[in-house]
C-alpha positions in Angstrom: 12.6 4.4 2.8 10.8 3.1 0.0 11.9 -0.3 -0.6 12.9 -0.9 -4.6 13.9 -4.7 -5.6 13.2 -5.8 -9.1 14.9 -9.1 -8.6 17.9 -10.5 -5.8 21.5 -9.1 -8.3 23.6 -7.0 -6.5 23.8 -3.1 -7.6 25.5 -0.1 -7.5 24.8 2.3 -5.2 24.8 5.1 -8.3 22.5 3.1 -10.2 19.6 4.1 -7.8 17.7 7.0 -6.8 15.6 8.2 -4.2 14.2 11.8 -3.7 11.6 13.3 -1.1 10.0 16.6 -2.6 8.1 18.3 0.2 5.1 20.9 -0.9 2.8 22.4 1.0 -0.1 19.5 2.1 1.6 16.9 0.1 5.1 15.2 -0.5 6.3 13.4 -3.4 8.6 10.3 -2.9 10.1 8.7 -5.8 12.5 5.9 -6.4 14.6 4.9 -9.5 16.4 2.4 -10.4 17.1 0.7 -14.1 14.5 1.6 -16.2 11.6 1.9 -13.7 10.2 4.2 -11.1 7.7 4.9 -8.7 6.2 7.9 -7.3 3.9 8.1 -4.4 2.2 11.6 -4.2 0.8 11.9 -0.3 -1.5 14.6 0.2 -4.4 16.4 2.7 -6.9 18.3 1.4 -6.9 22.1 3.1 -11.1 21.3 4.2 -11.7 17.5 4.8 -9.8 15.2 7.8 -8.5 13.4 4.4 -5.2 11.6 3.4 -4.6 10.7 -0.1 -2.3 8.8 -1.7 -1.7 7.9 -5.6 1.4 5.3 -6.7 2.4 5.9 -10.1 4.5 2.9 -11.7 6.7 3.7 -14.9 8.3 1.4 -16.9 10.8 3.6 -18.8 13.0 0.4 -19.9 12.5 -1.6 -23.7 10.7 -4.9 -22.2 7.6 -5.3 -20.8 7.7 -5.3 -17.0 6.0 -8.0 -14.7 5.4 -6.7 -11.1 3.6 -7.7 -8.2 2.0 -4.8 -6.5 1.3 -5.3 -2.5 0.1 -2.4 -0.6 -0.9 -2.0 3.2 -2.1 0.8 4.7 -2.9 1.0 8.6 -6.4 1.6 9.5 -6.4 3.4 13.0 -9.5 6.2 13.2 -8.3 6.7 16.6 -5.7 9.0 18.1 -3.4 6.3 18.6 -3.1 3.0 17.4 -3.5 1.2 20.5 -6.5 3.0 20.7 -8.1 1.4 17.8 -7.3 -2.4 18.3 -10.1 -4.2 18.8 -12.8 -1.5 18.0 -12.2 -1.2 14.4 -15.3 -3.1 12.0 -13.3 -3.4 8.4 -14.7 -4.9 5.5 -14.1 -5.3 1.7 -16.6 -4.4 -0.8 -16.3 -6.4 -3.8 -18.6 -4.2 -5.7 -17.6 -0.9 -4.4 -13.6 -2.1 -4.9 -13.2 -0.6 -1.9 -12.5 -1.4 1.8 -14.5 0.2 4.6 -13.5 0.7 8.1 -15.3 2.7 10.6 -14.8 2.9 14.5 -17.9 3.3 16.3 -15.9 4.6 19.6 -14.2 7.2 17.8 -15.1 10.4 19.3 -13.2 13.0 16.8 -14.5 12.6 13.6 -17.3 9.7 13.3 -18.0 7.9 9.9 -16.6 5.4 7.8 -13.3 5.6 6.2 -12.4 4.2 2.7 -9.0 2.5 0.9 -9.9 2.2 -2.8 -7.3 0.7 -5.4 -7.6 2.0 -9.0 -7.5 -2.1 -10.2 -9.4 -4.8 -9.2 -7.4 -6.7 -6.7 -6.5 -10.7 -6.6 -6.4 -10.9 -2.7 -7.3 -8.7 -0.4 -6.8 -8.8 3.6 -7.6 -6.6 6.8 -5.9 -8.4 9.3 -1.9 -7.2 9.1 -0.4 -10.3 11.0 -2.0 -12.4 7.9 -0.8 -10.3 5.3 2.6 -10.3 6.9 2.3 -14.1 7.0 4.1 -17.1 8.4 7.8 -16.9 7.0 7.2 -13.2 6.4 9.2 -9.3 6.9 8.1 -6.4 6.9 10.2 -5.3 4.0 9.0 -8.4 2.1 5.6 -9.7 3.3 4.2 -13.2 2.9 1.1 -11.6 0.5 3.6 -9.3 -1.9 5.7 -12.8 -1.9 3.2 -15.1 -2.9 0.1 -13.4 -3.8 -2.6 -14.3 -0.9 -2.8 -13.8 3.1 -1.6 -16.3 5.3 -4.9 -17.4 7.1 -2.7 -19.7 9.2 -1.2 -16.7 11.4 -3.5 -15.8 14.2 -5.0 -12.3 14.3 -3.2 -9.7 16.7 -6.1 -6.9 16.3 -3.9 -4.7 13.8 -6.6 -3.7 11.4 -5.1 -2.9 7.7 -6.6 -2.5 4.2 -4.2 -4.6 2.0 -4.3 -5.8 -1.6 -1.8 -7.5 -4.1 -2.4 -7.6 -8.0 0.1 -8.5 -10.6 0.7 -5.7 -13.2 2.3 -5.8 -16.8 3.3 -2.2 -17.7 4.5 -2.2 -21.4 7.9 0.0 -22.4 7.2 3.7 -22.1 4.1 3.5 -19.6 2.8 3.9 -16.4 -0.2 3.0 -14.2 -1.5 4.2 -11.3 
């Protein structure tokens, strides 16, 4: 489910959409609702252990639109999650724009693995319990709420590359 809430009104269940599109080595999910959608393309490529992932945001309303952007992506470089906790190094790279994780008791595929958003972010975090935040859900996080981690929560060893920004996409546009 890809969660959609421009502000708290009540709606109509017509006046939303959400599809799936499945192709082979990717999917499409995209989600409308009054004069905005997003599309997140999710794909491998056929000769690399790669995921990829590209959000498009489109503002298809008659005012300029004012969001805050909060993704988090699981970093696990293990076969299973549990594996990974506690053995992952993850670090942001102000320069590169990018975070960096690597797991040096991976035995599958060794080398580092990168998140890199297409903007420069205002907060970035790696540990998920401080991105989730004090107060916060996992529909609506503490960071997507108010911008920053909550370095008050103590870390549980989930390693994550997250990153908010606030975005203005003007009528008829999109960003990625």
């Amino acid at each position: 489910r890809l969660p959609l809430s421009l502000d708290n009104s009540a709606e109509c269940e017509h006046e939303r959409e959400f599809l799936s599109e499945f192709r082979p080595g990717s999917v499409r999910y995209t989600a409308r609702r009054a004069g905005f959608a997003l599309e997140m393309d999710v794909f491998t490529l056929p000769d690399q252990p790669t995921e990829g992932r590209l959000l498009t945001l489109r503002n298809n309303g008659e005012q300029i639109l004012r969001l805050r952007v909060s993704a988090c992506l699981q970093l696990v470089l293990a076969e299973l999650p549990e594996d990974s906790r506690g053995n992952l190094k993850v670090h942001w790279d102000a320069p590169d724009n990018a975070f960096f994780a690597e797991n040096p008791a991976q035995q599958f595929c060794r080398g580092p693995a990168f998140v890199s958003p297409a903007f420069v972010p205002e907060a970035v975090e790696t540990h998920y319990s401080r991105f989730l935040g004090g107060g916060g859900t996992v529909e609506i996080p503490n960071m997507a709420r108010s911008g920053r981690p909550d370095a008050s929560v103590s870390d549980t060893g989930v390693c994550v590359a997250a990153f908010t920004q606030v975005l203005m996409i003007p009528p008829g546009q999109s960003v990625q």
